[in-house]
N, C-alpha and C positions, 0 to 999 in steps of 0.2 A: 249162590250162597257162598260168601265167605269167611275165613277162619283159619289160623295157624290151624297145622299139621296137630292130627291127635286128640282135636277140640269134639268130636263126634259129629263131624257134618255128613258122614258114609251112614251112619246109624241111623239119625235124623231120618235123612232122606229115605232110605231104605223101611223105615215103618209107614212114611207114607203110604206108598204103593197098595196098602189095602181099604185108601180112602178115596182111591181114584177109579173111575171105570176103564175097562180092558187092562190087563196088567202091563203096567211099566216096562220100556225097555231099558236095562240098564247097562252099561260100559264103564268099564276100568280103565282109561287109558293110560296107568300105570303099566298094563298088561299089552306085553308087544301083540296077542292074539285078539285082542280086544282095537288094538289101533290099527289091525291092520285090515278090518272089517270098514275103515275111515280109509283106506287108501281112493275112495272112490266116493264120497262121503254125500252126495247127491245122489247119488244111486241108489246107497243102499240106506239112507234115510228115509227118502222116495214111498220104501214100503210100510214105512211105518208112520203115514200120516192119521191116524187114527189113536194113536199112543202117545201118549207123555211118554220124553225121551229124556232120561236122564244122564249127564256124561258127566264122570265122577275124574279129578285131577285132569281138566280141563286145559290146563295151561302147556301139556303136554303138544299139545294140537293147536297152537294158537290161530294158524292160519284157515282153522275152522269160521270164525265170525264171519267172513263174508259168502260161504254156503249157507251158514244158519240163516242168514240174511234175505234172502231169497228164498228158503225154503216160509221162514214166515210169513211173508207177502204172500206168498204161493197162497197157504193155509187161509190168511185172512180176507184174500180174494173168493175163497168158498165160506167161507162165514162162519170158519172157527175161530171163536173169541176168545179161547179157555187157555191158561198158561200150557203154552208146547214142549217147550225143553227149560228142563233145572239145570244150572252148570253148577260144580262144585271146585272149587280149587281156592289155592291160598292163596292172599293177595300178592300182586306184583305188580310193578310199573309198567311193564309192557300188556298184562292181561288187561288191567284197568283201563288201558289206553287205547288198545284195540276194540276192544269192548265195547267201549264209551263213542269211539269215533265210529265203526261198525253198526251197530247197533240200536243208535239214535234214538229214542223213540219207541223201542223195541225191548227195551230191555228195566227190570228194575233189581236193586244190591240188598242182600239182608245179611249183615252180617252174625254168625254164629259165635259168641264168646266162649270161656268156661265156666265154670257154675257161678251165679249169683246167688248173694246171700237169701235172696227171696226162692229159690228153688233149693236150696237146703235146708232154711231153717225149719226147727218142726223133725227133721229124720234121726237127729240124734241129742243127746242131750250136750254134748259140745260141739255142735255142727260148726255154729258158726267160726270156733276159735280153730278148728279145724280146717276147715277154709280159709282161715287168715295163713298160717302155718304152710298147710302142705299145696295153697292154690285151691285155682279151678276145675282143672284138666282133669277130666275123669278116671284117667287110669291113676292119678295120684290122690284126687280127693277119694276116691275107693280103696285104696290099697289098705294093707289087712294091716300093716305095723308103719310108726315111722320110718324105720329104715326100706322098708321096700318103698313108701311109697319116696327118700330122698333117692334111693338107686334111680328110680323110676324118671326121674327130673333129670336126674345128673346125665344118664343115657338121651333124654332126650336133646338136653341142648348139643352134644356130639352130635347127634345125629341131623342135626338141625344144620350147624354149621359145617358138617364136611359132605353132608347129601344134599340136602332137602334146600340150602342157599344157594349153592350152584344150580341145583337143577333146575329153578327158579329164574338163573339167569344171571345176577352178579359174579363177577368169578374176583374174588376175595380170598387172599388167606384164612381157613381156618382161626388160627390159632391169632390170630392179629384182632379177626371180628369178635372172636371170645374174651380178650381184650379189651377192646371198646366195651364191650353190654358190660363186662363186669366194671368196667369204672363209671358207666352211666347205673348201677346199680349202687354204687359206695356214693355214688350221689345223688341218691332216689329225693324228689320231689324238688332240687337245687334247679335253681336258675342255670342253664345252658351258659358254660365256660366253654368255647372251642377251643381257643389260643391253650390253656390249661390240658386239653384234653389231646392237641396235638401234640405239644410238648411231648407228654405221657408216653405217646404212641409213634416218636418220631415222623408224624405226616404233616400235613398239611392241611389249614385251616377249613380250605374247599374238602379236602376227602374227607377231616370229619363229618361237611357238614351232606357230603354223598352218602354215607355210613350211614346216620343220624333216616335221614331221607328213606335207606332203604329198612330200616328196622320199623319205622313208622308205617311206611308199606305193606312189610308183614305183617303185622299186626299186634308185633309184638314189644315195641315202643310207644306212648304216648306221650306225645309234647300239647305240653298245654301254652295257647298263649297270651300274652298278658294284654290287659281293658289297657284301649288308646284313645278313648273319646273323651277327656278330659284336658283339655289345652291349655289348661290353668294350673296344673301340677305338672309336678315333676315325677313322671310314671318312668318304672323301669318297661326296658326295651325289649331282656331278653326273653326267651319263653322254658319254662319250667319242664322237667322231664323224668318220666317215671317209668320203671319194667311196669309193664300194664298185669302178669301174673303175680302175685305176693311169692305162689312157694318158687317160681322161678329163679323171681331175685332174692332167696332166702337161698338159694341150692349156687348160687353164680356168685354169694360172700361166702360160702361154706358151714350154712346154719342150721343145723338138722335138725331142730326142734325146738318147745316154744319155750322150753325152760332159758336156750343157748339163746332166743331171739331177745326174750324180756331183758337181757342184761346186752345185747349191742347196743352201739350209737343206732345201727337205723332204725329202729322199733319203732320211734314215731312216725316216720316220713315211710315206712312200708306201713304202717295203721291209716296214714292219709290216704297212700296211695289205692289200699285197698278202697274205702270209702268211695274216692271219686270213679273208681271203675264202675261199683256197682251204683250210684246215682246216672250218669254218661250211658249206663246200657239200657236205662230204665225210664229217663225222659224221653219225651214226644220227639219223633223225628222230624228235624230241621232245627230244633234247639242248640242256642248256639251256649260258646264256653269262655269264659278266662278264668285268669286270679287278677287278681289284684294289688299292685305294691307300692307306693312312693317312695324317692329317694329318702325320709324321714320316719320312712319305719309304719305307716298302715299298711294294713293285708287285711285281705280277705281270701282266703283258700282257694273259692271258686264261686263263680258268677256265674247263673244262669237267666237265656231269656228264652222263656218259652215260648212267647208269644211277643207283639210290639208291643203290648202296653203290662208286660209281666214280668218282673226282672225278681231275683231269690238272690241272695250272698250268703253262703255257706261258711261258718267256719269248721274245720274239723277239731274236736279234743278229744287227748285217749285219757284223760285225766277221771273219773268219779265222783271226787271228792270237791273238787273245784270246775268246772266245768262252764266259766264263766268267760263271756268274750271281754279281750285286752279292750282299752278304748280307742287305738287304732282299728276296728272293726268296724266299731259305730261311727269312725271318721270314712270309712273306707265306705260305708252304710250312704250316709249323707252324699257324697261324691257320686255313687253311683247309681244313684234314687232308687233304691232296693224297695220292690214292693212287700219284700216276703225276708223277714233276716231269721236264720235257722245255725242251731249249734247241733251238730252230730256227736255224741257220747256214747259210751258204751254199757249205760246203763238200761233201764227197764221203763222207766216211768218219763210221761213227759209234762212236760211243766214250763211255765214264764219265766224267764230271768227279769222281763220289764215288758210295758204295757207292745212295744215293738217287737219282743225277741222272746221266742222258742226255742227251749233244750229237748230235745227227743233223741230218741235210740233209731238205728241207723236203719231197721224196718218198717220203722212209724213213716219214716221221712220219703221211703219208696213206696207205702202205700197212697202217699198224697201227692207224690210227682205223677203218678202210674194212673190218677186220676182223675 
């Protein structure tokens, strides 16, 4: 199970434990007393082949995968078929790596976001505007006032960059990487400028694009990238980029609330970015993604195919009143044989623009991908 730091994969996991028979062993390997019960890690897993074994900050131990390794063969040679150990930790290049090569066959990924609009809305009567606002992150979509819950972000991204990145494995300045996310944040949902973004940062085109790489790892960057099956247009090349938390990249421009959000520049492109998150967590797995753009101005926000003969082109609008797609949508429609064309607004009611095109609220539109 993975997930940035703070997203409740400890909690999660830990209510399991009274869905399972014999109870759970669980380990902290954040906890030197807990990793040091692993200095022998066949041995004394050994005793607990009868138990789901849960090992929480996983990445702590990387060199665990290949006892896990064995011990599961072990298990599946006596004819236990039932999931044996949950690992938890937040993504990293090297966990994924070792994992993935280790464990072959053995292993499957579920990652753990922060809240989606579909698990808030309904609890309060401005749930949803509140999860645009303050995020996912539990300890910030719960916080009792705005301002705790902006402390609450502002602490975490410190904490993220001068602990939780190293300890991870990149060794990056601080104050350089808080840097980068905040300029890929003043460019939330912009097509990927390196050369622009090196300049900025005094580096170099390759380290932004190492930078770039490892935020995406975390979990805590999404790059979207753009429809290339078209060899009759002139498609752009580069791929689109967004803080994947809204209150994150509200807390990393200095925007503490929504009255200060409604009047920035990014309002829109943090209202997108929210939207594609919570579609992206919500579609079938193996669903693939782009946008859409030619050098002459069609877009489309975001392409989906859920299937081979299923393709949806998404526009997002935070508009009301007008909430109608450009005609580069409907060029961008035809290009990309769209079986399903959909406007996300943020209104209540859904309804036809034309006998093709669906305007619905951004609920409506999860309850028919989810299904």
């Amino acid at each position: 199970m993975l997930g940035p730091r703070q997203v409740g994969k400890t909690t999660l996991a830990l209510s399991l434990t009274s869905e399972v028979e014999n109870s759970p062993l669980y380990l902290d390997l954040e906890l030197p007393s807990d990793r040091s019960k692993l200095a022998d890690p066949e041995l004394y897993l050994s005793d607990y082949e009868d138990r789901l074994v849960i090992l929480d900050e996983i990445h702590r131990l990387p060199g665990i995968f290949q006892t896990l390794r064995g011990l599961i063969d072990r298990r599946k040679r006596k004819g236990k078929r039932t999931s044996q150990f949950l690992l938890l930790g937040s993504a990293s290049i090297d966990l994924l790596q070792q994992s993935a090569e280790t464990l072959a066959g053995r292993i499957a990924y579920t990652e753990l976001t922060p809240f989606l609009e579909s698990e808030v809305v309904g609890s309060s009567s401005n749930a949803s505007q509140a999860l645009w606002v303050r995020g996912g992150f539990p300890d910030s979509f719960l916080a009792d006032t705005e301002a705790q819950s902006y402390e609450w972000r502002a602490a975490f991204i410190q904490t993220y960059l001068e602990r939780d990145v190293p300890a991870l494995g990149p060794r990056i300045p601080a104050e350089t990487l808080h840097r980068f996310w905040q300029m890929l944040g003043h460019n939330q949902g912009q097509m990927l400028n390196a050369a622009q973004l090196a300049a900025g940062l005094g580096i170099s085109g390759q380290t932004v694009a190492r930078y770039l790489d490892i935020m995406v790892d975390l979990l805590l960057v999404r790059r979207l990238q753009p429809w290339a099956s078209n060899a009759g247009k002139r498609l752009v090349r580069s791929p689109k980029v967004y803080v994947r938390d809204s209150g994150l990249l509200h807390t990393l421009l200095g925007i503490r609330d929504q009255e200060t959000l409604l009047g920035h520049p990014v309002v829109g492109s943090s209202w997108e970015g929210l939207i594609i998150e919570n579609i992206l967590d919500t579609v079938p797995a193996n669903t693939q993604a782009w946008f859409y753009r030619t050098s002459v101005g069609a877009e489309i926000d975001l392409i989906l195919e859920t299937a081979p003969n299923e393709r949806w082109a998404i526009e997002i609008k935070r508009s009301l009143s007008d909430p109608k797609p450009s005609k580069g949508f409907y060029i961008g429609c035809a290009d990309v044989k769209a079986d399903h064309q959909i406007v996300v607004y943020p209104g209540q009611e859904s309804y036809r623009n034309d006998p093709k095109t669906e305007i619905m609220p951004l609920d409506a539109l999860l309850k028919l991908l989810s299904s």
